[in-house]
N, C-alpha and C positions, 0 to 999 in steps of 0.2 A: 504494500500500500504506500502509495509517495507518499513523501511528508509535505513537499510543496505542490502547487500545481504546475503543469507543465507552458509554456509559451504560446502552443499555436491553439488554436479553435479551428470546428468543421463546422457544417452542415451535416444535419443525419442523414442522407443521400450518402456522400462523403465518407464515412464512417460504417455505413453498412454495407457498400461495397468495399470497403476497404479494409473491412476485418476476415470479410471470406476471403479476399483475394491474401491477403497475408498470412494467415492462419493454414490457406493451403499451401502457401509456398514452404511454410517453415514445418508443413506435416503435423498440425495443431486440430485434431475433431471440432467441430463447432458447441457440441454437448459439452465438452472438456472446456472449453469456454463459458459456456453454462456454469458447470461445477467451481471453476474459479471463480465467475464473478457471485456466487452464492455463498462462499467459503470466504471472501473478502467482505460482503454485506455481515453475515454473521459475524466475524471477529470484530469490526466498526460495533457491531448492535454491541455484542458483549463488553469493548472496552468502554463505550461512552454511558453504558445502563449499566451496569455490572450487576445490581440488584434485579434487576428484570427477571421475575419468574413467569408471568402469564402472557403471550404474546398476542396480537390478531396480526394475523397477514391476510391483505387480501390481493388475492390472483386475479387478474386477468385470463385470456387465452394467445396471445403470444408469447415471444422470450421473455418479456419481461416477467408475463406470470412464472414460466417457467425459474427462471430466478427464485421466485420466493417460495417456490416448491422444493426447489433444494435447503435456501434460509428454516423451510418449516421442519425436514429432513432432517438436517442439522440440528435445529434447537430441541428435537425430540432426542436426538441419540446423546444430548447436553443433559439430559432429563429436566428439561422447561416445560411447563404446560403450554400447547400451540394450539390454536382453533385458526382453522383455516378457511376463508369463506372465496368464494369463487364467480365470480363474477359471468361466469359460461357455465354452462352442463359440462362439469368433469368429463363427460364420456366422450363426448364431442372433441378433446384434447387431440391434434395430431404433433406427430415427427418429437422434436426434441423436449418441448412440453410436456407430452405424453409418459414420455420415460421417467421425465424427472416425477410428475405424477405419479407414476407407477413405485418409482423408489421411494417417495415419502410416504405412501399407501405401505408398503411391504414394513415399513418401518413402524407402522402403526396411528401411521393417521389418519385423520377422518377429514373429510371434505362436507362442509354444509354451501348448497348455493340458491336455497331459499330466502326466508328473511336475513337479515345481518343480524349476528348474533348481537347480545346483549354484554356488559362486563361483568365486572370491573377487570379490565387489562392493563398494563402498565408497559409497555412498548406496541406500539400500533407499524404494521411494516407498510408500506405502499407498495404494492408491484401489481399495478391497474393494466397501466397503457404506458410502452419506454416512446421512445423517439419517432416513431409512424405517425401520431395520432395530427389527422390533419384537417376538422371538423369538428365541430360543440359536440361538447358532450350531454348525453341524452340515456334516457331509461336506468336499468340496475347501475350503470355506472356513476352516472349524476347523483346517484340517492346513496352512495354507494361513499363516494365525495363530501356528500355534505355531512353524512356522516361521523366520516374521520372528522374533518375540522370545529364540528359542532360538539367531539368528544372530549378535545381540549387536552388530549395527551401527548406524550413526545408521539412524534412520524418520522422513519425515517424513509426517504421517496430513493427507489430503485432506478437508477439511470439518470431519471427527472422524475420531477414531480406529476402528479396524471394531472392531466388537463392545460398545460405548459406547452407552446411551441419548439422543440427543441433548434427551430432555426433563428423566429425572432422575440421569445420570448413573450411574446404576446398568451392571455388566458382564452382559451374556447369553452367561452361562458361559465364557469370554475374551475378553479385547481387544486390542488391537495398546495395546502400550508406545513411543508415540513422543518421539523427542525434540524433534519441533517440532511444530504443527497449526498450517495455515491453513483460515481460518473463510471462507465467503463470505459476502457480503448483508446475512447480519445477524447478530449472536451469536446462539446456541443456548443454551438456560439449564444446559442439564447437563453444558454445556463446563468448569461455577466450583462444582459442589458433589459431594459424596460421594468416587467412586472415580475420578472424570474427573483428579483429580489426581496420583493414579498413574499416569493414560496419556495425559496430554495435552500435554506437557513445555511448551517456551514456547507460548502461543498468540500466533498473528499474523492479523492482519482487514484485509479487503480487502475493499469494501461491491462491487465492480468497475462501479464509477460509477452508481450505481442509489442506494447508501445513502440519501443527503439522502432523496431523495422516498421511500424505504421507511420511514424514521423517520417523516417526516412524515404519514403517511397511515396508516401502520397502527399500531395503541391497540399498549399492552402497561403490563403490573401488575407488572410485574419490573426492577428496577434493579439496577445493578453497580455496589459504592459499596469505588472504592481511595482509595490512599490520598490520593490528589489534594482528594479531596473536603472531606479532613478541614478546613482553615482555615473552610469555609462551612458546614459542622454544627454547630461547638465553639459552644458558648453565648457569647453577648455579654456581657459585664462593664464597666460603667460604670466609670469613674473616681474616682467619687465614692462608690462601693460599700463597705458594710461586712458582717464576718463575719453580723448578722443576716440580711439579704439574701441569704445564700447557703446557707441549710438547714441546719436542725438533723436530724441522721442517725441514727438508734438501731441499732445491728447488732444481732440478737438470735441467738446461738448461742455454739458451743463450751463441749458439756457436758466433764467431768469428764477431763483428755485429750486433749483435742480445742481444746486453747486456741489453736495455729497457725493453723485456721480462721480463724477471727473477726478474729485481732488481722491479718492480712494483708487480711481488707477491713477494715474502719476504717482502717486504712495505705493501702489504694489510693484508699478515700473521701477520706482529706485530700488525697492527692497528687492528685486529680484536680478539688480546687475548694471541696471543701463547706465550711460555713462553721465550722459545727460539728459533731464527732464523737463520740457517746459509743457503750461497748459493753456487753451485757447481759448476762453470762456468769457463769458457775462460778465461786466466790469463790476456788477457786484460783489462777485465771489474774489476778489482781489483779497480782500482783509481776512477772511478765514482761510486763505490759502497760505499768507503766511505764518497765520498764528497756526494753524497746524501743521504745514511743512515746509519751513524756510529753504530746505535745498529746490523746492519746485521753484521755477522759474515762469511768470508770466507773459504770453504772447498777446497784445492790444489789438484788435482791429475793430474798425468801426465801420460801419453800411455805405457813410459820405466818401471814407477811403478810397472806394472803388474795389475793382476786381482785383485789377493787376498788383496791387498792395496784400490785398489778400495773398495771391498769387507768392509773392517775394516771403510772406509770413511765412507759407508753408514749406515753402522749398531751403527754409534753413534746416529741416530734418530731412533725416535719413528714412525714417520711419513714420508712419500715421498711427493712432489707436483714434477712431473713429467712433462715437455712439454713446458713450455715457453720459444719460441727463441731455442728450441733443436736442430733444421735441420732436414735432414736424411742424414747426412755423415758416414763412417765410426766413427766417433768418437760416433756422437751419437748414433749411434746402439748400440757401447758395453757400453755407461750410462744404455741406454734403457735395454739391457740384463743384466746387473749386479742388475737393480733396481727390475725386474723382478723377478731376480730369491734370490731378499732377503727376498721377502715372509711379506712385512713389509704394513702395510694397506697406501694406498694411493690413489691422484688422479692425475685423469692422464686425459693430455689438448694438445692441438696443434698439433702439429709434433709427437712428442708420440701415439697420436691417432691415427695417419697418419702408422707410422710404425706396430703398434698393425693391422691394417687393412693388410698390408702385411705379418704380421707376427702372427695369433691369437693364442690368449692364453682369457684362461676363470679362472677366479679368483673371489672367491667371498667376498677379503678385500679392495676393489677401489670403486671409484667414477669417472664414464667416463662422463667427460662434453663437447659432440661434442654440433657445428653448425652445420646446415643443409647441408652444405657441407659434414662434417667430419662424419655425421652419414651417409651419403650417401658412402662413400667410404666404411665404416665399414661395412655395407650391400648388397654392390655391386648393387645401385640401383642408378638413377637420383636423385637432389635434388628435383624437381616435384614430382616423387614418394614418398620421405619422406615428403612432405609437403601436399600431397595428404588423409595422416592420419597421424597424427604424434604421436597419441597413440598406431596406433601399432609398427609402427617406433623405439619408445622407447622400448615395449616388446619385439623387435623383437632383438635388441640389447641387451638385459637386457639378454635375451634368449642364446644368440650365446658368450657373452663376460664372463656374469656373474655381481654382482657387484650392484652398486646401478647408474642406470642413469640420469644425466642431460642432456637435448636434449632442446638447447638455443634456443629463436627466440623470438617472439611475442608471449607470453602465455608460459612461460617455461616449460616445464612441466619433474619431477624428480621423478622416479618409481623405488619403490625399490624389484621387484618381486611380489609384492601383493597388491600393493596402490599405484594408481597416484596421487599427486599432481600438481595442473595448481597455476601457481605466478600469481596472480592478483596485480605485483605491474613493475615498470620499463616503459621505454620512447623511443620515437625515436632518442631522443640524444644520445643512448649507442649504436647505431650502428659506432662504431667510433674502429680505433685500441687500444690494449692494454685493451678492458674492459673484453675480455677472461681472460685476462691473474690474473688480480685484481679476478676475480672470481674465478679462482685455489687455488688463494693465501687466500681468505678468507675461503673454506671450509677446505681447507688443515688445516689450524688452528684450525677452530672450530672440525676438525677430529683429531687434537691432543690433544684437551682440553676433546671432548667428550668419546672419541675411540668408537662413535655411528656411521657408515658411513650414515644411513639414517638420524639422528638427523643434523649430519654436511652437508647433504646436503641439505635438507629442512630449515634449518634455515640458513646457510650462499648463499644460490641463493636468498632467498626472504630478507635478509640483505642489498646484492648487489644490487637489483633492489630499493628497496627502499631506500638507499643511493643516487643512478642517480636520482630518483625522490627528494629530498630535493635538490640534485646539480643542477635540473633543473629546479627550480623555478624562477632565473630570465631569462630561455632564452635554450634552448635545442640545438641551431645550436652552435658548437662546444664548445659542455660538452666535456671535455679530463677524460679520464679515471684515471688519478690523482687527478682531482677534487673530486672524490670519498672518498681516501682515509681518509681526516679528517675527514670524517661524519660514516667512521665503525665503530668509538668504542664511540659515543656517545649515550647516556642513551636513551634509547626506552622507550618511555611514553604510 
């Protein structure tokens, strides 16, 4: 059983032709795949319950029931009490299912797959529906569902949780709430984004001695990037490096009101490297700029100015962060148009995003970091529908804008035309205002130090989420998104 999890994500397509094709190269039975990943679920059950005497498993009629036919197999020759309930007519069982059926039977267990038994139990197994199920769920299964989660005891979900897309994570109409899932073979990509985090609780990976040669052999365009990864993404910094070498940064936002925006990215931009900061905003916010961060520098322009002044303003950076506290007023359109059209790599958040959706343009030097909202308007689609798949969500924007995407929520996931990355790092605390805006401001930086838009976005989104995760170790109900800040530019071990 790994201890960590492994790097790449599949599709279950992916994965289930590519455990027969490996398993028969290396002369592995498909059953004997069975029996391990049974014998892996079991030891998981037994280390993390240890008290666990009365168990429910409930089967399916595919491998995955199969699976817990073996788990019931097992916890009977453990001498556990097991009631095993069955979601098909036992008889109706064929191929490797069957057998395992058969073995648990000879071993002395009983099969009910009338009503669902009653308890009191104290380990509940799920092995409903693995990786196929690709339609609501409906009848003994649905009731079958609401069941387990209504019984409010540990679950531990076989493969995935039933009722879970294992592509995009999305629910087909419930899903088992588990508190642990072990994965076989190979990760499933919808195990790390959208709603899978509601019902996937710890995940555990068990390759059952096949992984090496499945990595090695079968492609995939999906990476898992925790927090492990961080010391080898963060940008390299010479020694002998000075503030010019590390980007001059323009923030351009926070109309009238809206000066918290702005001034929290330029605060996350320095804390995360860049060399220099300055921000473009409402001559209001002059005074709280400096009383809260004298290294931010102010950029003045005014409407009478003209363009071309604008113009000369922008083009002393290297970089844009575009969107915090912008609006959609006339004033901010012609930021938004002037930023536009200097051609200068940036990203671009918020209300920006917002205008970009009425106004498209396709550019291939940004970094667009919607929420599920904001890629929803960019796509002219519900946020249901973007949360419905949020991989192709992301290509479908990537596709229409150009650019390298961030598409925020639970499971980030940041695509830069040819490779997904899912953040396997970040917390329910960061749903709070202002952690967009921190998030602008750190890859903006890290896109002035790198001038890589994918390097700056893959390593300043999983920076920021792992930041919120150190800010939320005593307590996640009101982490503020300035709580962030001092934990960006400390040393990744």
């Amino acid at each position: 059983m790994a201890a960590s999890l492994p790097q790449s994500l599949y599709r279950s397509d992916q994965v289930k032709r590519g455990e027969r094709k490996i398993a028969s190269d290396l002369g592995v039975e498909m059953y004997d795949l069975m029996e391990r990943a049974g014998l892996a679920a079991f030891g998981l059950l037994r280390l993390r319950w240890p008290e666990a005497k009365k168990i429910l498993i409930t089967c399916g009629s595919g491998n995955n029931g199969g699976d817990g036919y073996v788990i019931g197999r097992l916890a009977l020759e453990a001498g556990l009490h097991v009631v095993l309930w069955s979601a098909r007519d036992p008889e109706t069982l064929m191929g490797d299912v069957r057998t395992a059926k058969q073995a648990f039977v000879a071993q002395g267990g009983a099969i009910l797959s009338a009503e669902l038994p009653s308890g009191p139990f104290d380990v509940i197994v799920d092995a409903l529906f693995g990786t196929g199920l690709s339609r609501s769920v409906k009848g003994k299964y649905r009731d079958a569902i609401d069941y387990i989660n209504a019984s409010l005891l540990p679950v531990l979900a076989i493969d995935i949780p039933s009722g879970l897309h294992a592509d995009t994570g999305c629910v087909f109409g419930r899903a088992i709430k588990a508190d642990c899932t072990i994965t076989f073979v190979a990760l499933k990509q919808g195990l790390f984004t959208g709603k899978a985090a509601d019902h996937c609780g710890h995940i555990v990976f068990d390759g059952l001695g096949i992984y090496e040669a499945f990595e090695a052999h079968i492609p995939t365009s999906v990476t898992l990037l925790g927090a492990q990864r961080l010391k080898n993404l963060q940008p390299v910094r010479q020694i002998s490096v000075h503030k010019g070498q590390c980007g001059r940064l323009l923030c351009i936002g926070g109309q009238q009101g809206m000066g918290g925006a702005i001034i929290l990215c330029g605060q996350a931009a320095l804390r995360t490297g860049a060399g220099l900061v300055a921000l473009l905003t409402d001559k209001t916010h002059i005074n709280a700029v400096l009383a809260r961060q004298p290294e931010l520098m102010i950029r003045q322009w005014r409407k009478e100015d003209g363009v071309q002044a604008l113009s000369s303003v922008i083009h002393w950076a290297d970089v844009l962060a575009l969107g915090p506290g912008l609006g959609q007023s006339a004033w901010a359109r012609t930021l938004f148009d002037a930023a536009l059209a200097s051609q200068l790599p940036m990203v671009v958040d918020a209300d920006a995003l917002n205008l970009l959706s009425q106004f498209p343009h396709h550019y291939d030097h940004w970094v667009l970091t919607p929420h599920p909202g904001e890629a929803a308007r960019l796509l002219d689609l519900t946020v249901e529908e973007i949360e419905r798949d949020r991989f192709s969500a992301v290509k479908e924007i990537h596709n229409r804008y150009g650019g390298v995407v961030v598409l925020k929520g639970a499971g980030t996931i940041v695509y830069d035309g040819t490779h997904c990355s899912v953040i396997h790092a970040g917390n329910p605390g960061m749903a709070s205002g202002g952690m967009g805006d921190v998030l602008t401001g750190v890859i903006a930086s890290c896109l002035a130090q790198t001038q890589s838009a994918k390097e700056a976005a893959r390593f300043g989104t999983l920076l920021h989420s792992y930041a919120a995760d150190i800010a939320a170790q005593n307590g996640m109900r009101g982490l503020l998104a300035s709580d962030l800040l001092p934990l960006l530019g400390n040393n990744i071990e």
